[in-house]
C-alpha positions as a printed Julia matrix, in Angstrom:
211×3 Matrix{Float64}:
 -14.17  -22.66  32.72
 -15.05  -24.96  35.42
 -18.42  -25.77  34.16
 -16.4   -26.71  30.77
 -14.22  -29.05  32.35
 -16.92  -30.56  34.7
 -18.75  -31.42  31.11
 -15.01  -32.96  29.74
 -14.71  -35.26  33.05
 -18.18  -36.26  32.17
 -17.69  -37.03  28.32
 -14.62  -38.96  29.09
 -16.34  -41.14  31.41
 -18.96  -42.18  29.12
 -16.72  -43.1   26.25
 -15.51  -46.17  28.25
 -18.96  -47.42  28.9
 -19.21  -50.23  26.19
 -22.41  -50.21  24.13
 -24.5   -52.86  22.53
 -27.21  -52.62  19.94
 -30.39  -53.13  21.32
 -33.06  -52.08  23.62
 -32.29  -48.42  25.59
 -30.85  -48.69  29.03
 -30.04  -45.67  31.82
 -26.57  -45.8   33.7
 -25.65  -43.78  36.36
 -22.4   -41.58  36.09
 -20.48  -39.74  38.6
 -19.28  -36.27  37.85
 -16.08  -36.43  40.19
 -16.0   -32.33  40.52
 -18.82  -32.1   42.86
 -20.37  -35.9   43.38
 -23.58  -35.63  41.82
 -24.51  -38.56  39.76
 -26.52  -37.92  36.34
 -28.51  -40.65  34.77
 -28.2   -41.15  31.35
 -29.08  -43.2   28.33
 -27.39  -45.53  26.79
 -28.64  -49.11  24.85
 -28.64  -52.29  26.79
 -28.19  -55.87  26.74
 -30.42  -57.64  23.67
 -32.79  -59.87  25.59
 -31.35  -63.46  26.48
 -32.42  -66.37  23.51
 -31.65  -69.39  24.83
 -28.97  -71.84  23.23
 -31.03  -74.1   22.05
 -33.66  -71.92  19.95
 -34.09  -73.18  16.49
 -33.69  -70.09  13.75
 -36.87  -69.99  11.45
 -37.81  -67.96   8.75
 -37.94  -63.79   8.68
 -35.69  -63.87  11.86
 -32.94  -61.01  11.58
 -29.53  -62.42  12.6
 -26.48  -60.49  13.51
 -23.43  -62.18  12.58
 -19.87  -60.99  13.37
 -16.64  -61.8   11.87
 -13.36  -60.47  13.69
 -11.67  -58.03  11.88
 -13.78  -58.53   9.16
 -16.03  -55.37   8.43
 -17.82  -56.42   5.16
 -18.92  -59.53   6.77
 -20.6   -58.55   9.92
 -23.66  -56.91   9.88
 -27.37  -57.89  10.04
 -29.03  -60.98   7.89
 -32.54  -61.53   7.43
 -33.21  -64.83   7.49
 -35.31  -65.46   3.71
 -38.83  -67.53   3.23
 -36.46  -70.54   1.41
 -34.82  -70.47   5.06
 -31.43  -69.68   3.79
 -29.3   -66.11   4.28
 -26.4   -64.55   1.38
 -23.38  -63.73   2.79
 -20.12  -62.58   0.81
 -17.44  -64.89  -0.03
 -19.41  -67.98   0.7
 -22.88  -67.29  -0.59
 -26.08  -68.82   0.76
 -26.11  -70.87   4.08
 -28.83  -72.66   5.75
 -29.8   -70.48   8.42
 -33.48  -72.25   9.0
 -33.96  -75.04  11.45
 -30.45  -74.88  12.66
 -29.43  -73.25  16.47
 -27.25  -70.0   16.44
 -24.3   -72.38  17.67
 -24.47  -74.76  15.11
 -24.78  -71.89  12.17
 -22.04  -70.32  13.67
 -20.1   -73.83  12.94
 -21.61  -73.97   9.46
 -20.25  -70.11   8.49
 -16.89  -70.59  10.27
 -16.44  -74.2    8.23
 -17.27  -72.35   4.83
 -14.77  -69.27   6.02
 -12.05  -70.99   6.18
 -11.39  -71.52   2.57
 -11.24  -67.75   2.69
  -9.76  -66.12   6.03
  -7.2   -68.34   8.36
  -8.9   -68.66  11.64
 -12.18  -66.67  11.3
 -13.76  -65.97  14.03
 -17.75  -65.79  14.35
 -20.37  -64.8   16.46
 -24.32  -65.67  15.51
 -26.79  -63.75  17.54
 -30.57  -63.64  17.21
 -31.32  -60.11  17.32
 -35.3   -60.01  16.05
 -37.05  -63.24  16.37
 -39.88  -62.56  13.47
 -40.6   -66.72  12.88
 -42.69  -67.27  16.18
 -46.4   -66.53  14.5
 -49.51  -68.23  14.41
 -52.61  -67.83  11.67
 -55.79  -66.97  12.06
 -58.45  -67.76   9.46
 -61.76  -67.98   8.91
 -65.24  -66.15  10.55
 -62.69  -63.57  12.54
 -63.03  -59.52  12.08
 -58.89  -59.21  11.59
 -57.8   -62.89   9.65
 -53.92  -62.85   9.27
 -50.99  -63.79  10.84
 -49.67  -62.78  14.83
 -46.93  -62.87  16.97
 -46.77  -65.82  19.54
 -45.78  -65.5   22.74
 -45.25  -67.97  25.44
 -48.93  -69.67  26.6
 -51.21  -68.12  23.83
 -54.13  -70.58  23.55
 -56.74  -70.72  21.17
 -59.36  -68.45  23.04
 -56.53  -65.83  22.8
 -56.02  -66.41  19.47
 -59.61  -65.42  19.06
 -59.48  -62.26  20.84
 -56.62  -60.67  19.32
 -58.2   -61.26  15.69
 -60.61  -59.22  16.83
 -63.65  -61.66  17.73
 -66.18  -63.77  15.97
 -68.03  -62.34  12.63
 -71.76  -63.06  12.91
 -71.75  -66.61  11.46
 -68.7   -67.94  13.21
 -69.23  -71.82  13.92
 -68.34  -71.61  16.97
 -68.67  -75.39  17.65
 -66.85  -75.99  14.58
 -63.55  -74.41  15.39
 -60.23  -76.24  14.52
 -56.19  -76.47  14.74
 -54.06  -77.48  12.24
 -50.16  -78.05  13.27
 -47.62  -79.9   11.02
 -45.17  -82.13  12.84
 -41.04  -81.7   12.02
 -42.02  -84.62   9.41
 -44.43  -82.83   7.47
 -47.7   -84.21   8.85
 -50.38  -82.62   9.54
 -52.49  -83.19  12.84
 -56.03  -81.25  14.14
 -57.23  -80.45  17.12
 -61.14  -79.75  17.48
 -62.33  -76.95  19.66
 -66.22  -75.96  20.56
 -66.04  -72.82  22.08
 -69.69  -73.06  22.99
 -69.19  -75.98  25.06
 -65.72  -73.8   26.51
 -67.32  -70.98  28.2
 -69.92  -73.33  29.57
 -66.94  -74.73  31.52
 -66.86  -78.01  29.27
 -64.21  -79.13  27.28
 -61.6   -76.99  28.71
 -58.7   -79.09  28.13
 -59.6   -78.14  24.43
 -58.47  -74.64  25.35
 -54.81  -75.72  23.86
 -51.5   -73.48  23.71
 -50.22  -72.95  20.27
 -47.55  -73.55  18.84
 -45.48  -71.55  16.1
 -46.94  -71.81  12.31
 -50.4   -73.06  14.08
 -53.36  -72.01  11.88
 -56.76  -71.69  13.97
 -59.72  -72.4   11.22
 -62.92  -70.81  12.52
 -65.39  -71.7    9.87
């Protein structure tokens, strides 16, 4: 009997931990009958994305409307850069911050529900990739993360084929306008110790062209 009620005190303390939906956490509860602590599982805080990060394509938003269940739930963001959502159909999700969407969707709501509230969060960024092409053993498309430079780039698509040019090798990056700049890169001259300031970081949608 007391092992039964030991296991209530414990259940009733965990349902007023409040959960999120990300990532897997630990917290520590207190079992008040004898003052052990037991660790347990529960989901943690989604990782921070700052304010001012720009939503791109394939991102997965989660997007909340109070006390409005068939509105909130998970949006991918599409390749045209736009999401569906009921009652006010497609919204431009791409190139805009999770603020100013969040001012876009309330705007259009309020033909609809008086006062809506809304929340935008980023939960999977997916639009952060760079491309690989060219004399590489794995050609495709990758994840960026913060400081990947071109010589990375290399090694993660698995190395040079046998008739890689490797003085050849080239960047090309579009600007917000459209245009499209290069940026040459010998990687002969690179692990000489020449030409390092070649050696750039990429940015997202880079394509490194390794002929």
């Amino acid at each position: 009997m007391k092992k039964w009620i030991n296991r209530a005190l414990v259940t009733c303390l965990l349902s007023s931990v409040a959960f999120s939906t990300s990532t897997r956490g630990q917290v520590a509860v207190s079992n008040p009958a004898d003052g052990t602590a037991a660790t347990v599982d529960t989901p943690s805080i989604p990782p921070h994305v700052d304010s001012s990060y720009v939503i791109g394509n394939d991102d997965v938003l989660s997007i909340n409307v109070w006390k409005e269940a068939e509105l909130s739930r998970q949006f991918p963001v599409r390749s045209d850069g736009k999401i569906s959502l009921p009652l006010i159909g497609e919204v431009q999700a791409a190139g805009r911050t999770p603020l100013q969407l969040q001012r876009d969707i309330t705007d259009k709501l309020k033909s609809f529900i008086s006062d809506p509230q809304v929340a935008v969060i980023v939960q999977q960024i997916n639009s952060l990739k760079f491309n690989v092409l060219g004399q590489v053993n794995k050609p495709g498309s990758y994840p960026l993360t913060t400081g990947t430079t071109i010589v990375d780039a290399i090694a993660v698509a698995g190395g040079f084929r046998d008739f890689a040019k490797k003085k050849s090798i080239y960047v090309i990056r579009q600007d917000a306008g459209g245009n499209e700049h290069r940026f040459t890169f010998n990687y002969q001259a690179f692990i000489k110790g020449a030409k390092t300031d070649q050696n750039i970081a990429l940015k997202p949608r880079d394509t490194v062209v390794i002929p």
